[in-house]
C-alpha positions as CSV (number, residue, x, y, z in Angstrom):
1,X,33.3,-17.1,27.7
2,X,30.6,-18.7,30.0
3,X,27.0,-18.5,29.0
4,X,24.7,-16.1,31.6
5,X,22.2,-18.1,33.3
6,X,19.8,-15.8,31.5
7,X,20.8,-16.5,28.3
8,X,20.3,-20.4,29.0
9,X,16.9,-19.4,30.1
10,X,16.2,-17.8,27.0
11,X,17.5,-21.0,25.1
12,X,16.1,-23.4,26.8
13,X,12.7,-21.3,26.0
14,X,13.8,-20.9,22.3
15,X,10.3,-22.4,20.4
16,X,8.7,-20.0,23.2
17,X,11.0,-17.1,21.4
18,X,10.5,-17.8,18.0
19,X,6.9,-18.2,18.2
20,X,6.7,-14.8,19.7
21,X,8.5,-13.5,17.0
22,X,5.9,-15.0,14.2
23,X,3.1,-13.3,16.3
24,X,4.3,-10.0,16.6
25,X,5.4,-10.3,12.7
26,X,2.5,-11.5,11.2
27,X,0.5,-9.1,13.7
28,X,2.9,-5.6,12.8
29,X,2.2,-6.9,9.0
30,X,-1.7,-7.2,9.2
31,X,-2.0,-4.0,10.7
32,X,0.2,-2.2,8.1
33,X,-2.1,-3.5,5.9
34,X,-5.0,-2.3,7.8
35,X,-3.8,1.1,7.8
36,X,-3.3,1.1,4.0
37,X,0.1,0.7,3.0
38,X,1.1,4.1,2.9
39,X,-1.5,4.2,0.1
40,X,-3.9,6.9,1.4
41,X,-6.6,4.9,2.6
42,X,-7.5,2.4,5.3
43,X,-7.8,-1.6,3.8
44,X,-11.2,-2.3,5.2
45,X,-12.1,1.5,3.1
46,X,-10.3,0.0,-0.1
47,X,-12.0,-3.1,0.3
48,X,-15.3,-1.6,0.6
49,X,-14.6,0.7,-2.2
50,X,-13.8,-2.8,-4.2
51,X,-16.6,-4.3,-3.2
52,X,-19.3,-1.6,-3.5
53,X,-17.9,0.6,-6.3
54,X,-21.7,2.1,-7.1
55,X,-23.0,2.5,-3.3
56,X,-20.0,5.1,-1.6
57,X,-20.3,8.5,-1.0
58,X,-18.4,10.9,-3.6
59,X,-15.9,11.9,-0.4
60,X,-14.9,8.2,-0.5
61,X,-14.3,7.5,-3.9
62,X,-12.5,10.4,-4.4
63,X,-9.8,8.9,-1.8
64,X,-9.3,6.1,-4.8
65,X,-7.2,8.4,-6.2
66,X,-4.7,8.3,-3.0
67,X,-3.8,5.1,-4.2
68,X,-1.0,3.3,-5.8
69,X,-1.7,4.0,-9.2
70,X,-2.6,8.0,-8.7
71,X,0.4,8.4,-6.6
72,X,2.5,7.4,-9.2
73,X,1.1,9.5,-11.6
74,X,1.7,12.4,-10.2
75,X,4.4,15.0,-10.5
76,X,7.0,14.3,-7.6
77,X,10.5,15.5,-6.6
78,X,13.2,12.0,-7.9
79,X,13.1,10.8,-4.6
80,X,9.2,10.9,-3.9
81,X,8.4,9.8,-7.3
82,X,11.0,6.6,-6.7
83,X,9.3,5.7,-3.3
84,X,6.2,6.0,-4.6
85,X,6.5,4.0,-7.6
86,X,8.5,1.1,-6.6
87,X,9.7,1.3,-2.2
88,X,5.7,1.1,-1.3
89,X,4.7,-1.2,-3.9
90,X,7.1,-3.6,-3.1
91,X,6.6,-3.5,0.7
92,X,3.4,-3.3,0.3
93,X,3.6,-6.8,-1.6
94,X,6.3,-8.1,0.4
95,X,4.4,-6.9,4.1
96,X,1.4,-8.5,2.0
97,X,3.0,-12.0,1.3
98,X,4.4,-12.1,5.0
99,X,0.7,-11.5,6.7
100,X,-0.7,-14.1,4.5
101,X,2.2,-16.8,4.5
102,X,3.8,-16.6,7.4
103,X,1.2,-18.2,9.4
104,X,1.5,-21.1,7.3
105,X,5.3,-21.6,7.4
106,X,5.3,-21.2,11.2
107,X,5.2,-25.2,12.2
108,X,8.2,-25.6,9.7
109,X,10.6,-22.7,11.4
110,X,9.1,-24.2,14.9
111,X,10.3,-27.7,13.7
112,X,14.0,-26.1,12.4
113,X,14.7,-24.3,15.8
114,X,13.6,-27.7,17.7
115,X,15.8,-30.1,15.6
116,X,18.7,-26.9,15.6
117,X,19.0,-26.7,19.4
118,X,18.8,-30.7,19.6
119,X,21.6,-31.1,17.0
120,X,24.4,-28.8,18.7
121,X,25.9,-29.4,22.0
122,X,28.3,-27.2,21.6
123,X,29.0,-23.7,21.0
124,X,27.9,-20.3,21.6
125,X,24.6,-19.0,22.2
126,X,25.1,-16.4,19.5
127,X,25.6,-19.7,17.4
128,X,22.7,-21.4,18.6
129,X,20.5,-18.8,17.7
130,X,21.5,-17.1,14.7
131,X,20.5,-20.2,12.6
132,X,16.7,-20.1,13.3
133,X,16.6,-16.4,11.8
134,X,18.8,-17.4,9.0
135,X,16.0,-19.7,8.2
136,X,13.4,-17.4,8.4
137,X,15.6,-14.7,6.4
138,X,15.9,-17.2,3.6
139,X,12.4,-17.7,3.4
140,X,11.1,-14.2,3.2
141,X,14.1,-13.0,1.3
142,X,12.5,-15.8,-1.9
143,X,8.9,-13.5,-0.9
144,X,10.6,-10.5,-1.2
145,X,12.1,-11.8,-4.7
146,X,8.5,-12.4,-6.0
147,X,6.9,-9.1,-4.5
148,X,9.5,-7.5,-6.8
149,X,8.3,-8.7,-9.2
150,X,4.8,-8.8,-8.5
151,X,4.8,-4.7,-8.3
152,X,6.8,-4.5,-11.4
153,X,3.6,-6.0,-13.2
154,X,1.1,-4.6,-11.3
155,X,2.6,-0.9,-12.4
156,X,3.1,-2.2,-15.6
157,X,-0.4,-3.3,-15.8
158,X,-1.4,0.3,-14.1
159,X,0.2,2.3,-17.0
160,X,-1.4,0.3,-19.7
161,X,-5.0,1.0,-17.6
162,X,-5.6,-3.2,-17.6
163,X,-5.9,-2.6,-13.9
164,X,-6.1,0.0,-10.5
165,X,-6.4,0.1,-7.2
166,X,-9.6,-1.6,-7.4
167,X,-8.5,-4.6,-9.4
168,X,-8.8,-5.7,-13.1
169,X,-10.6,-3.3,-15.5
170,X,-10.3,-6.6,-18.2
171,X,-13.0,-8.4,-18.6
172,X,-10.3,-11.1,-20.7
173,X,-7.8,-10.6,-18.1
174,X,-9.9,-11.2,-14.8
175,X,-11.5,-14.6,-16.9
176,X,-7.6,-15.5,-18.0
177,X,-6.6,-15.1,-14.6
178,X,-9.1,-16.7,-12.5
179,X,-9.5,-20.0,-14.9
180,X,-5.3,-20.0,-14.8
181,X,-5.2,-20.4,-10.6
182,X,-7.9,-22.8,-11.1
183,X,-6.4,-25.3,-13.6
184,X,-2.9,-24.9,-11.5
185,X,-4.7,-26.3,-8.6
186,X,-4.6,-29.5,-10.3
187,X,-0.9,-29.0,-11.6
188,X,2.1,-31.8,-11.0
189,X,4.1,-28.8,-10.2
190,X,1.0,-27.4,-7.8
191,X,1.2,-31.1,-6.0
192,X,5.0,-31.5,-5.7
193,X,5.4,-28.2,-4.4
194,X,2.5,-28.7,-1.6
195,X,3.7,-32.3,-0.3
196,X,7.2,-30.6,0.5
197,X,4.9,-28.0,2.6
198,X,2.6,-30.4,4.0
199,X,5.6,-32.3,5.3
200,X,8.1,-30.1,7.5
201,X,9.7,-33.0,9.1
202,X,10.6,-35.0,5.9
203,X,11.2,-31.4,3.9
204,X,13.9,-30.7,6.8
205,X,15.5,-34.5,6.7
206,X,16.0,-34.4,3.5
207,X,17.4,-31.0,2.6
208,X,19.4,-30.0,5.9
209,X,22.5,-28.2,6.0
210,X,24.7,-27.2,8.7
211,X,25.4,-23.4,10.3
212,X,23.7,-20.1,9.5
213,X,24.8,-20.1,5.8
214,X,22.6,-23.8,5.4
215,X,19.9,-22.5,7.6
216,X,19.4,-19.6,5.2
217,X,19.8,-21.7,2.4
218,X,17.0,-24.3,3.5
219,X,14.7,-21.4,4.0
220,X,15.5,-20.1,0.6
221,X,14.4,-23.9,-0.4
222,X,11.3,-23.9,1.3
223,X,10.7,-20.5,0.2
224,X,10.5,-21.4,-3.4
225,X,8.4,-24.6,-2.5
226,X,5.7,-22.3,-1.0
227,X,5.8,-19.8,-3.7
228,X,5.5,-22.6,-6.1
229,X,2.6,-23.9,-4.4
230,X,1.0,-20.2,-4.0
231,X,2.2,-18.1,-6.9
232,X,-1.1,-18.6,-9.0
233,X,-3.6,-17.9,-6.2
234,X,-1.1,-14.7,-5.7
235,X,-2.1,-13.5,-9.1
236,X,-5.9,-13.2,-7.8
237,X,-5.3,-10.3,-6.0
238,X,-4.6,-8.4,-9.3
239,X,-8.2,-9.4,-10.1
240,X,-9.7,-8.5,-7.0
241,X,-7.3,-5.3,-5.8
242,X,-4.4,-5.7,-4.1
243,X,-5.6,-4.1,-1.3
244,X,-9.1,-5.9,-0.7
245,X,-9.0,-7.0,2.7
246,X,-11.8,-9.6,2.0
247,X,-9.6,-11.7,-0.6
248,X,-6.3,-11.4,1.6
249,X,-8.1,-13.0,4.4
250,X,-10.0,-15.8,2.2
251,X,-6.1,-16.7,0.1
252,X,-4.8,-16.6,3.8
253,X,-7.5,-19.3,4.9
254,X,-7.0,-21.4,1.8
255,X,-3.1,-21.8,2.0
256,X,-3.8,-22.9,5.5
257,X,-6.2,-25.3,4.8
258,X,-4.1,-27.2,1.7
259,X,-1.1,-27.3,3.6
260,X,-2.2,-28.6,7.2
261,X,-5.8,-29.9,7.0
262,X,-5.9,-33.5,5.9
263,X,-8.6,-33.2,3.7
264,X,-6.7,-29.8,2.2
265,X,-5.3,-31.1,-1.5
266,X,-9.2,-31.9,-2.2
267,X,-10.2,-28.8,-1.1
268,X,-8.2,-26.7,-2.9
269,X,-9.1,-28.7,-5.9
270,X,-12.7,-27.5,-4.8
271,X,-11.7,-24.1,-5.0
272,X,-10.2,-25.1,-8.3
273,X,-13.2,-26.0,-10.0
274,X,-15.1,-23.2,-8.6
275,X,-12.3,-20.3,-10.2
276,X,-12.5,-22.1,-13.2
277,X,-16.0,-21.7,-13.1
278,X,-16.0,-18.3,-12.7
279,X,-13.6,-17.6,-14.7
280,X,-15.7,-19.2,-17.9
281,X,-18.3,-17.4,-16.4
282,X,-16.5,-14.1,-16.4
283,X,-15.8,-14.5,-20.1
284,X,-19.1,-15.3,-22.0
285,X,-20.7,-12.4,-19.3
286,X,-20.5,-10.1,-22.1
287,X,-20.2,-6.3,-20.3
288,X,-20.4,-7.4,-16.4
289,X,-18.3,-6.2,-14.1
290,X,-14.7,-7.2,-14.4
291,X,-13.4,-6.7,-10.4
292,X,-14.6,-8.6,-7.6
């Protein structure tokens, strides 16, 4: 069956396409975020709540208890008590992980629907686009994989009280944590990870495979590169809340930096030395506030 002249308009224009798809993702995921989650409250009241946990009025941190951890605890019917102790913690991770990474695995899904449309000459346009979101899939599938299990700790670490809504409540844990994603900045398996990311072209010579089953595959791959790259820094957001708008953003900035700024590895080995820092800080600070 003969191709529409439409639909070889809206090949031709396939990087056009696929960028507009990153942009309205990683826009409908910040504002999800923005609106809370489904937690109760508004990020930017979260984050303030973080932030200022002394200075709010008593109306506003009463709405701490909307949260994750609250909701939770409270008597629910099964099916309320399911979704809110493990759906909305795991999309709120996953939704999470997509707004902040995302951004920074857009040049390598631009580069794979570029060399995909140049390597087939044949074929249907179903075929010729399918592979680009088998990509994609395969990336955010291996995100979706770690939110699991990132919101299987953080309730864990909920029941036990070592954390809430507002972060670490552990003076050892926020000081373990903190000098942990600084020493990993300077990690072989940190470096390895980040010169797969900060090379699309050679990560997609080397690894390619054919059809929607090797697209989805190779963005499995790549996946697991950037959450081997990112999975420490990740773990800050246990310190500082999961919700505080003000660490998502600064994480979000420093992925992009490492993996696309030339001077990025020594950077990040910057912020390495600084969260170490801290964190040796945090521990001799005998009785000081734990979140941040």
């Amino acid at each position: 069956m003969a191709e529409t002249p439409a639909l070889e308009r809206l090949i031709a224009r396939d990087r056009t396409v696929t960028l507009t798809g990153l942009i309205v993702l990683c826009a409908l995921a910040w504002a999800y975020i923005a609106m809370g989650a489904g937690l109760g409250m508004s990020a930017s009241e979260m984050t303030t709540l973080t932030l200022f946990p002394h200075q709010q009025s008593p109306a506003l941190a009463n709405m701490a208890g909307s949260g994750m951890g609250a909701m939770a605890m409270r008597p629910q019917p099964v099916v309320a008590s399911v979704l809110a102790g493990w759906v909305l913690p795991i999309t709120m991770w996953w939704v999470m992980m997509i707004a902040m990474m995302a951004p920074s695995a857009a040049p390598t899904i631009l580069l794979y629907a570029r060399v995909h449309r140049h390597s087939i000459a044949r074929g249907s346009a179903q075929e010729r686009l399918a592979p680009t979101g088998a990509f994609a899939g395969g990336y955010l599938l291996i995100w979706l994989g770690f939110s699991i299990l990132a919101a299987t700790l953080h309730r864990m670490m909920e029941s036990s009280g070592i954390i809430s809504d507002m972060g670490s409540r552990s003076q050892w844990l926020s000081a373990g944590v903190l000098i942990a994603a600084g020493l990993y900045q300077f990690s072989p398996l940190k470096a390895a990870c980040l010169s797969h990311c900060r090379s699309p072209a050679g990560f997609l010579s080397r690894h390619w495979r054919p059809h929607a089953t090797g697209a989805l595959r190779l963005g499995a791959m790549h996946g697991a590169f950037c959450v081997g790259c990112c999975w420490v820094l990740m773990a800050l957001l246990f310190v500082g809340g999961a919700m505080n708008l003000v660490w998502i953003a600064a994480l979000s900035l420093l992925v992009l930096v490492e993996k696309f700024v030339p001077p990025g590895r020594w950077v990040g080995r910057g912020v390495g030395l600084l969260l170490v820092g801290w964190g040796v800080a945090t521990m001799l600070c005998d009785g000081c506030a734990v979140g941040i």
